[in-house]
PyMOL Python script that loads the backbone (N, CA, C, O; Angstrom):
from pymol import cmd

cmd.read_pdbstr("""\
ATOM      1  N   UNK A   1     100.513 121.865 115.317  1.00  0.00           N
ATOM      2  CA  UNK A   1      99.319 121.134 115.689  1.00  0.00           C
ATOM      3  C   UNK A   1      98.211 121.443 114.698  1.00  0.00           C
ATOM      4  O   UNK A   1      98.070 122.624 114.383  1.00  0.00           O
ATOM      5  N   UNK A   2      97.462 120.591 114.205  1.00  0.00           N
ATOM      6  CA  UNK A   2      96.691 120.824 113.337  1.00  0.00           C
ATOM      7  C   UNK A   2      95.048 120.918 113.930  1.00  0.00           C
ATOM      8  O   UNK A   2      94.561 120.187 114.793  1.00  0.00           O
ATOM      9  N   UNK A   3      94.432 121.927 113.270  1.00  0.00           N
ATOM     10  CA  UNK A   3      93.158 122.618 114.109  1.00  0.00           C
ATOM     11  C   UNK A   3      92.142 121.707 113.137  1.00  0.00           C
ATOM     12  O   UNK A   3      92.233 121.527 111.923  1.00  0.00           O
ATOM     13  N   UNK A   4      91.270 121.256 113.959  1.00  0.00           N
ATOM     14  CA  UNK A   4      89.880 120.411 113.596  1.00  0.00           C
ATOM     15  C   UNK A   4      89.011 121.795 113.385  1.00  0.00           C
ATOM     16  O   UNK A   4      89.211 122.971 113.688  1.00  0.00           O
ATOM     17  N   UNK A   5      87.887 121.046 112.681  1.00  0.00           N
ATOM     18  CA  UNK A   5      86.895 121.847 112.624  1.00  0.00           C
ATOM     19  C   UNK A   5      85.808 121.167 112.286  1.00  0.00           C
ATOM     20  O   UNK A   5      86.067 120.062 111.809  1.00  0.00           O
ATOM     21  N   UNK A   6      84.012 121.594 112.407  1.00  0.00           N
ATOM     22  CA  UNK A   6      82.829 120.763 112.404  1.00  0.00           C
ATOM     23  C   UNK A   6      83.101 120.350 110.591  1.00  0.00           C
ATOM     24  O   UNK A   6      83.449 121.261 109.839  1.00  0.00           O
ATOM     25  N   UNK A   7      82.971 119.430 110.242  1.00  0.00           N
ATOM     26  CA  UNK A   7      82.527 119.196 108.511  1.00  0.00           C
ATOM     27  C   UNK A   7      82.775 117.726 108.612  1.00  0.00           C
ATOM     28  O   UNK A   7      82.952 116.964 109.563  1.00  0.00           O
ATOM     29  N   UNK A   8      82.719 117.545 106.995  1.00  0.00           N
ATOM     30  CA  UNK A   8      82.191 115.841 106.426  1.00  0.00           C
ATOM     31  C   UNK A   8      83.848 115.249 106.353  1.00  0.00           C
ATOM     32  O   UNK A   8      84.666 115.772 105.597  1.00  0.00           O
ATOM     33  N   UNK A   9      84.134 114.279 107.107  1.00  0.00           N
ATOM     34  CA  UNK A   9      85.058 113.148 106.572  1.00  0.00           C
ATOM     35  C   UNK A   9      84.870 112.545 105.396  1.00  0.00           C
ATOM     36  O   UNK A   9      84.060 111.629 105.254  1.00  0.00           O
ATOM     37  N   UNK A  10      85.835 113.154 104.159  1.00  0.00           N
ATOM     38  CA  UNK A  10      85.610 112.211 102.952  1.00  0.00           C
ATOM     39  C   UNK A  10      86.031 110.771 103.097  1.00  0.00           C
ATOM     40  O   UNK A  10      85.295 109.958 102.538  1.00  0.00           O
ATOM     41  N   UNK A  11      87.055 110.319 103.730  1.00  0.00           N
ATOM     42  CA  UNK A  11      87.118 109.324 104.011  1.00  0.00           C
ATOM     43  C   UNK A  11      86.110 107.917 104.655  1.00  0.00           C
ATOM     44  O   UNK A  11      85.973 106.847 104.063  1.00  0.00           O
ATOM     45  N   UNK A  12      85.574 108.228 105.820  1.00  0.00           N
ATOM     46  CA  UNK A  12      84.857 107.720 106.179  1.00  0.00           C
ATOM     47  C   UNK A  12      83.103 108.087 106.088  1.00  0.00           C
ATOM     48  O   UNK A  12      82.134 107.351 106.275  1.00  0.00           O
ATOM     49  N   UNK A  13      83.167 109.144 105.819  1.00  0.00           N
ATOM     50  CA  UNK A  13      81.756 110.024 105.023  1.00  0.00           C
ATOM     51  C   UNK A  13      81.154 109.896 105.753  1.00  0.00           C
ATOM     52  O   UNK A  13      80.142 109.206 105.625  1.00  0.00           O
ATOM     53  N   UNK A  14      81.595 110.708 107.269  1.00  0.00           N
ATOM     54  CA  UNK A  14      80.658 110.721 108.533  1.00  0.00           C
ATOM     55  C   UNK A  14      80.647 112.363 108.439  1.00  0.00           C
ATOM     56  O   UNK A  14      81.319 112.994 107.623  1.00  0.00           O
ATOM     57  N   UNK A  15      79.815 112.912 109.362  1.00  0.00           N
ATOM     58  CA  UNK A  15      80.021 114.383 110.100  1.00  0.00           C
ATOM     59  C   UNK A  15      80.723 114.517 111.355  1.00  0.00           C
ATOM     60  O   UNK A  15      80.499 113.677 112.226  1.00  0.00           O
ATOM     61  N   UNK A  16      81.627 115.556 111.592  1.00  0.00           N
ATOM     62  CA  UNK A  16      82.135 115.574 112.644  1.00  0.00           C
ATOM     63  C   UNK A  16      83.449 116.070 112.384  1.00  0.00           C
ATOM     64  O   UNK A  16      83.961 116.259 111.280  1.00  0.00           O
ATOM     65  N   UNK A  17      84.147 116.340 113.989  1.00  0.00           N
ATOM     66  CA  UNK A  17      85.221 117.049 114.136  1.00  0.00           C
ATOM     67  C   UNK A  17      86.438 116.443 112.848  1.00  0.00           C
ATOM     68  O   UNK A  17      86.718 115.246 112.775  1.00  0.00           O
ATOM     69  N   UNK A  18      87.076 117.534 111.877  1.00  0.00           N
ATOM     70  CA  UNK A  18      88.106 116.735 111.184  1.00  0.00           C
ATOM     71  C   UNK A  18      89.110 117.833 110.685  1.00  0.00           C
ATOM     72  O   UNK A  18      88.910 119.003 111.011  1.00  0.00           O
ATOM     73  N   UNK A  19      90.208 117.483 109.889  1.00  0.00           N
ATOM     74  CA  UNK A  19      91.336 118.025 109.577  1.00  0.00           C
ATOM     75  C   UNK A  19      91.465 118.410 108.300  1.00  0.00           C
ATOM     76  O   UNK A  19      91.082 117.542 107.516  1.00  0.00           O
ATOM     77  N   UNK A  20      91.979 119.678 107.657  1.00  0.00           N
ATOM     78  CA  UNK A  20      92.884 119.293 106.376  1.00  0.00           C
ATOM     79  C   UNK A  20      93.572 118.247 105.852  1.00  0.00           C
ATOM     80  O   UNK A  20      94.452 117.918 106.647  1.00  0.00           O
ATOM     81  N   UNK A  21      93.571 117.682 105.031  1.00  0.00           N
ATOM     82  CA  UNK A  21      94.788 116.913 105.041  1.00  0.00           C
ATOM     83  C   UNK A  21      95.433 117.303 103.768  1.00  0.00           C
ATOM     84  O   UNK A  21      96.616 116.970 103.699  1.00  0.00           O
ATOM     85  N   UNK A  22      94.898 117.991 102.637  1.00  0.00           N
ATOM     86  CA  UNK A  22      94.990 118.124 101.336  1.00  0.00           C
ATOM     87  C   UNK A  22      94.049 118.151 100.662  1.00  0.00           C
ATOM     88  O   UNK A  22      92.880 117.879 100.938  1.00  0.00           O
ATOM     89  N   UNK A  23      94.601 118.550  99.544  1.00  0.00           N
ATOM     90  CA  UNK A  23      93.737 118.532  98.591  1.00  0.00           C
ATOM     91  C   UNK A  23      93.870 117.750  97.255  1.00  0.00           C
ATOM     92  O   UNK A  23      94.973 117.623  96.724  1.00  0.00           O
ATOM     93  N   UNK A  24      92.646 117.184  96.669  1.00  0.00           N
ATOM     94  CA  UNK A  24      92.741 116.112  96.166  1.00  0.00           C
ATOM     95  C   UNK A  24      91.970 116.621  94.197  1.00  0.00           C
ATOM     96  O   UNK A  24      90.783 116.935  94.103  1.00  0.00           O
ATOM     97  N   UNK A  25      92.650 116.599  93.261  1.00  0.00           N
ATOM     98  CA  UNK A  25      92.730 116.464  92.579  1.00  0.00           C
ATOM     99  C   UNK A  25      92.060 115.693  91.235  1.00  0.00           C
ATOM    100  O   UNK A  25      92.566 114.573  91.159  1.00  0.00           O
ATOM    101  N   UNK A  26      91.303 115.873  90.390  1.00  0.00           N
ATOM    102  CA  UNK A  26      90.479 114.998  89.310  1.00  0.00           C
ATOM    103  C   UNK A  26      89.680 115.604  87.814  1.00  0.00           C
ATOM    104  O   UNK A  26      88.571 116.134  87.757  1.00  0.00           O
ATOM    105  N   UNK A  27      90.382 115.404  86.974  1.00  0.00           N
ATOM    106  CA  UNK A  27      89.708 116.117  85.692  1.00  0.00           C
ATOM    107  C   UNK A  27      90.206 117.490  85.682  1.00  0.00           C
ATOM    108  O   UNK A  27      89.532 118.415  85.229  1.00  0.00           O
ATOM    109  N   UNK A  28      91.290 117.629  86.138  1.00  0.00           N
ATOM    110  CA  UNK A  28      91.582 119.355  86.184  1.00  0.00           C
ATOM    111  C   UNK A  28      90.950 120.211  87.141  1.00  0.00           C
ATOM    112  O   UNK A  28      91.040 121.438  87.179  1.00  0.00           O
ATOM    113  N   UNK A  29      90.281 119.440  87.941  1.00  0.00           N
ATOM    114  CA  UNK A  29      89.650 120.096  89.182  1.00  0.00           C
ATOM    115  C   UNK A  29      90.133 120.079  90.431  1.00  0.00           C
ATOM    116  O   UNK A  29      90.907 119.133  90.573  1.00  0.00           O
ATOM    117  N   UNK A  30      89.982 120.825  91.537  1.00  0.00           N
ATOM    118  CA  UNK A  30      90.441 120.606  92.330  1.00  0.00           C
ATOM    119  C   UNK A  30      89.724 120.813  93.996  1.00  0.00           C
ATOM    120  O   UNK A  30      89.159 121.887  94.201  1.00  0.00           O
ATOM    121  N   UNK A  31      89.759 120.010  94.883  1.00  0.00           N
ATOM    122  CA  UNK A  31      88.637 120.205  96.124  1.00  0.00           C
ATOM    123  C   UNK A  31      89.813 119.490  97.373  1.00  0.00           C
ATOM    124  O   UNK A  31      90.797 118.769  97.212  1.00  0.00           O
ATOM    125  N   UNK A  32      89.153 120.093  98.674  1.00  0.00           N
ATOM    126  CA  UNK A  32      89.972 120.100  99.766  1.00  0.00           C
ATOM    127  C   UNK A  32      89.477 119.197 100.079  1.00  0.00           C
ATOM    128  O   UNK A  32      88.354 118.897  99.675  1.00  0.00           O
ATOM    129  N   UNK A  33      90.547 118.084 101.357  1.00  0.00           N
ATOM    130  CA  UNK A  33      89.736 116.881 101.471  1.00  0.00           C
ATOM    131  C   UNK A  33      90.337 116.906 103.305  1.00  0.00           C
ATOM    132  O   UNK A  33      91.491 117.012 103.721  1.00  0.00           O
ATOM    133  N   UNK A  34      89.221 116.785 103.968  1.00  0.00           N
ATOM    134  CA  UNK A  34      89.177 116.531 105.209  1.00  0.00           C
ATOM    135  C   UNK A  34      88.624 115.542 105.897  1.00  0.00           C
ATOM    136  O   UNK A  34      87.455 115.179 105.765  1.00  0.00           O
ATOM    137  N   UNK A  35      89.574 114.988 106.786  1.00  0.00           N
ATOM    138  CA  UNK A  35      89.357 113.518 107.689  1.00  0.00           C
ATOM    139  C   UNK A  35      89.610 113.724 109.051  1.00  0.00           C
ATOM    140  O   UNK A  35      90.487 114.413 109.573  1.00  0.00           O
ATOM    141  N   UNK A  36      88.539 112.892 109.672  1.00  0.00           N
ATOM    142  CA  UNK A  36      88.648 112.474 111.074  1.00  0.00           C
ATOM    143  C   UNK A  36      89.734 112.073 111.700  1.00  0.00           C
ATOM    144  O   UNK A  36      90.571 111.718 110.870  1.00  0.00           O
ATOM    145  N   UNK A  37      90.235 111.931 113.170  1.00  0.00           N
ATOM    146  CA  UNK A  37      91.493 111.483 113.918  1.00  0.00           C
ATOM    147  C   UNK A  37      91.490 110.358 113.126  1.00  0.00           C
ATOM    148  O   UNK A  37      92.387 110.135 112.312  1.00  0.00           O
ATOM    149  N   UNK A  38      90.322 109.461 113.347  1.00  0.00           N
ATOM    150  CA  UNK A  38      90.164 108.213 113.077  1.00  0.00           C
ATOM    151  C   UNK A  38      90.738 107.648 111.960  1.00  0.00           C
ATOM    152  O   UNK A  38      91.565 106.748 112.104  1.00  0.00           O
ATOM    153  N   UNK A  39      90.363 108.117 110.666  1.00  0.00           N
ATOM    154  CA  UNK A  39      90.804 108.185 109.223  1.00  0.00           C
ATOM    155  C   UNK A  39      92.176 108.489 108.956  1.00  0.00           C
ATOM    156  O   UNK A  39      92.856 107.799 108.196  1.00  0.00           O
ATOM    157  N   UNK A  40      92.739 109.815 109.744  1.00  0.00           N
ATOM    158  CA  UNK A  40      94.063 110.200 110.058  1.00  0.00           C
ATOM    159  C   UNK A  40      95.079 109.157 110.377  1.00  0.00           C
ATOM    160  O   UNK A  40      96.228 109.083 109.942  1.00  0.00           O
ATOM    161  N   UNK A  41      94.376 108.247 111.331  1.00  0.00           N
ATOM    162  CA  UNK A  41      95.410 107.359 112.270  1.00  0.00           C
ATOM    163  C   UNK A  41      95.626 106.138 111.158  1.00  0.00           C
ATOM    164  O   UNK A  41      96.627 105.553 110.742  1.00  0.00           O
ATOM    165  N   UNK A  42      94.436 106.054 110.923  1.00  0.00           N
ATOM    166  CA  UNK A  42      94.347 104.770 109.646  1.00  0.00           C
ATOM    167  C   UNK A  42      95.310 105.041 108.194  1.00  0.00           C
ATOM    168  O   UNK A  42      95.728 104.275 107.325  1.00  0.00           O
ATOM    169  N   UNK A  43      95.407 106.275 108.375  1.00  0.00           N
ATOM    170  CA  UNK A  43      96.096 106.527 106.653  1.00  0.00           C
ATOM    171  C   UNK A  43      97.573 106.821 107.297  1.00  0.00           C
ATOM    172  O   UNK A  43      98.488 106.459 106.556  1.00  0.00           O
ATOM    173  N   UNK A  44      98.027 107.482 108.692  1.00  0.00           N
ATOM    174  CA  UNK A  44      99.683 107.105 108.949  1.00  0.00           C
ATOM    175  C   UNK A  44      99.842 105.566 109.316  1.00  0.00           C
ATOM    176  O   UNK A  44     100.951 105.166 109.673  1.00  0.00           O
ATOM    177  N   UNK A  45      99.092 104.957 109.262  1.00  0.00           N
ATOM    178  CA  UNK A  45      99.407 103.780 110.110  1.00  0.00           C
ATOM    179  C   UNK A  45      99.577 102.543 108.332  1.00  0.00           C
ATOM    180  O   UNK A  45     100.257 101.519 108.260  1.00  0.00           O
ATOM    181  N   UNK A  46      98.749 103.133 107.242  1.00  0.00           N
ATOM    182  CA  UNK A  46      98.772 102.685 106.049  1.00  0.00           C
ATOM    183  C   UNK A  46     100.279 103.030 105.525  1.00  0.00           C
ATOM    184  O   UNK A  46     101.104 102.167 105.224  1.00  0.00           O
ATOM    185  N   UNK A  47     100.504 104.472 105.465  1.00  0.00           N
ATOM    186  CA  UNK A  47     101.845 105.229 105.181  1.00  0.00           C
ATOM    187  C   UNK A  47     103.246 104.559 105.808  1.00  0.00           C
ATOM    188  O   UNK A  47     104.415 104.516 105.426  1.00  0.00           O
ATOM    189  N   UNK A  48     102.485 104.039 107.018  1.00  0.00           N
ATOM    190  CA  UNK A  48     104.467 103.577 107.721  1.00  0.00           C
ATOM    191  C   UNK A  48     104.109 101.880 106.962  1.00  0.00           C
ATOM    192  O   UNK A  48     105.056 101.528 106.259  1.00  0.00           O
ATOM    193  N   UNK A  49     103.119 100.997 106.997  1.00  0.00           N
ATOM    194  CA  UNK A  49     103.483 100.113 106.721  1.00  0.00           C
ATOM    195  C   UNK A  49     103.774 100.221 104.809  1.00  0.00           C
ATOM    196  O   UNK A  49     104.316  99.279 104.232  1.00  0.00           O
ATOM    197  N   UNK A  50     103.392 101.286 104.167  1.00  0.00           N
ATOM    198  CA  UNK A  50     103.993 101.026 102.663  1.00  0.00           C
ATOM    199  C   UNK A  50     105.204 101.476 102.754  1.00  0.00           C
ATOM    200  O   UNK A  50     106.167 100.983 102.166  1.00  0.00           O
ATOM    201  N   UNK A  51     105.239 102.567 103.592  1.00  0.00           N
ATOM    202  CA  UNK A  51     107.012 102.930 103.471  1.00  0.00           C
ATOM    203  C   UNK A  51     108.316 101.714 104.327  1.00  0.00           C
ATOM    204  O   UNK A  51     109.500 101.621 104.004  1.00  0.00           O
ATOM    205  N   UNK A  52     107.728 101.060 105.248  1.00  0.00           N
ATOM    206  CA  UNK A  52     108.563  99.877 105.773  1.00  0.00           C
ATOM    207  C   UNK A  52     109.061  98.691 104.388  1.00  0.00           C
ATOM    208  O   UNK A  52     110.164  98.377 103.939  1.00  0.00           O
ATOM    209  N   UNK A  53     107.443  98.219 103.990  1.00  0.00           N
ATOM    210  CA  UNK A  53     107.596  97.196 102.860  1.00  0.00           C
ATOM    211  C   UNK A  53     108.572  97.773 101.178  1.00  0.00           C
ATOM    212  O   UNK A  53     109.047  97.101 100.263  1.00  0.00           O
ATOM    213  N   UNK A  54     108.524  99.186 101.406  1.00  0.00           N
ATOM    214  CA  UNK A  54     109.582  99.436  99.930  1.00  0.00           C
ATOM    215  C   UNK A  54     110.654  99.488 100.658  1.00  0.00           C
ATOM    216  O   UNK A  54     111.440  98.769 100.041  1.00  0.00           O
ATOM    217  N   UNK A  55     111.212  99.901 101.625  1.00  0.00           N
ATOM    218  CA  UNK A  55     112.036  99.495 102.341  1.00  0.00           C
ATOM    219  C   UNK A  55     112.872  98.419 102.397  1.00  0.00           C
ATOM    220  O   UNK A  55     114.102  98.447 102.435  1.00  0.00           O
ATOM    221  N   UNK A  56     112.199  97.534 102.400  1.00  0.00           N
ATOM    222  CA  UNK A  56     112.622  95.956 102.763  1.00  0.00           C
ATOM    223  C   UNK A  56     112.731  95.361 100.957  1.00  0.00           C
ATOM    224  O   UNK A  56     113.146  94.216 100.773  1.00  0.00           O
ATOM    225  N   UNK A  57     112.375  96.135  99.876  1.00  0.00           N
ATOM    226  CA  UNK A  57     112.491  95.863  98.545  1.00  0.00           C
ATOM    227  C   UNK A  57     114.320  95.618  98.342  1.00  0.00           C
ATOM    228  O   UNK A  57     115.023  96.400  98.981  1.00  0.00           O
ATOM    229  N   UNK A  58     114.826  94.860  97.720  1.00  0.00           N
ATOM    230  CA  UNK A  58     116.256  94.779  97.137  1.00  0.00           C
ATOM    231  C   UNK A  58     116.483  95.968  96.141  1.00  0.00           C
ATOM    232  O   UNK A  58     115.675  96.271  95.264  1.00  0.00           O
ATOM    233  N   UNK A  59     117.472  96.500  96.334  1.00  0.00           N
ATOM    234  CA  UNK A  59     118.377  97.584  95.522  1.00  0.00           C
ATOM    235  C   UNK A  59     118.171  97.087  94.060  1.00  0.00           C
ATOM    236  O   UNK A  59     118.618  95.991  93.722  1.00  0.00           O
ATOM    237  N   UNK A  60     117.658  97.697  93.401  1.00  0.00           N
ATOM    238  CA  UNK A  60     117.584  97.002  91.414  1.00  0.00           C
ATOM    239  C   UNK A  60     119.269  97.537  91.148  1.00  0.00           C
ATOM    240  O   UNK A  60     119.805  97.367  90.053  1.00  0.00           O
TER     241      UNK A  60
END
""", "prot")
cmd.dss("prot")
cmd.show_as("cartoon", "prot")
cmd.util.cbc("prot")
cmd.orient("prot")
């Protein structure tokens, strides 16, 4: 189960309860990136529909 805690949703760039999700990467730098349920639900719900549609791609 993953533990919330008070800080900024990079995603939606609100304040409020949110998660680890990773860390995100740029110029050789590197910073932790935490999102809301909300943002959460939106990015598995993004994840199953890209992984369905390569799915449904023909064998090359």
């Amino acid at each position: 189960m993953s533990r919330f805690v008070q800080g900024w949703c990079l995603i939606g760039r609100h304040y409020g309860l949110v998660q680890f999700i990773g860390p995100v990467e740029s110029h050789g730098m590197r910073a932790p990136v935490y999102a809301c349920e909300g943002c959460c639900e939106y990015m598995r719900q993004y994840i199953r529909a890209n992984t369905a549609q390569r799915d449904q791609r023909p064998a090359v």
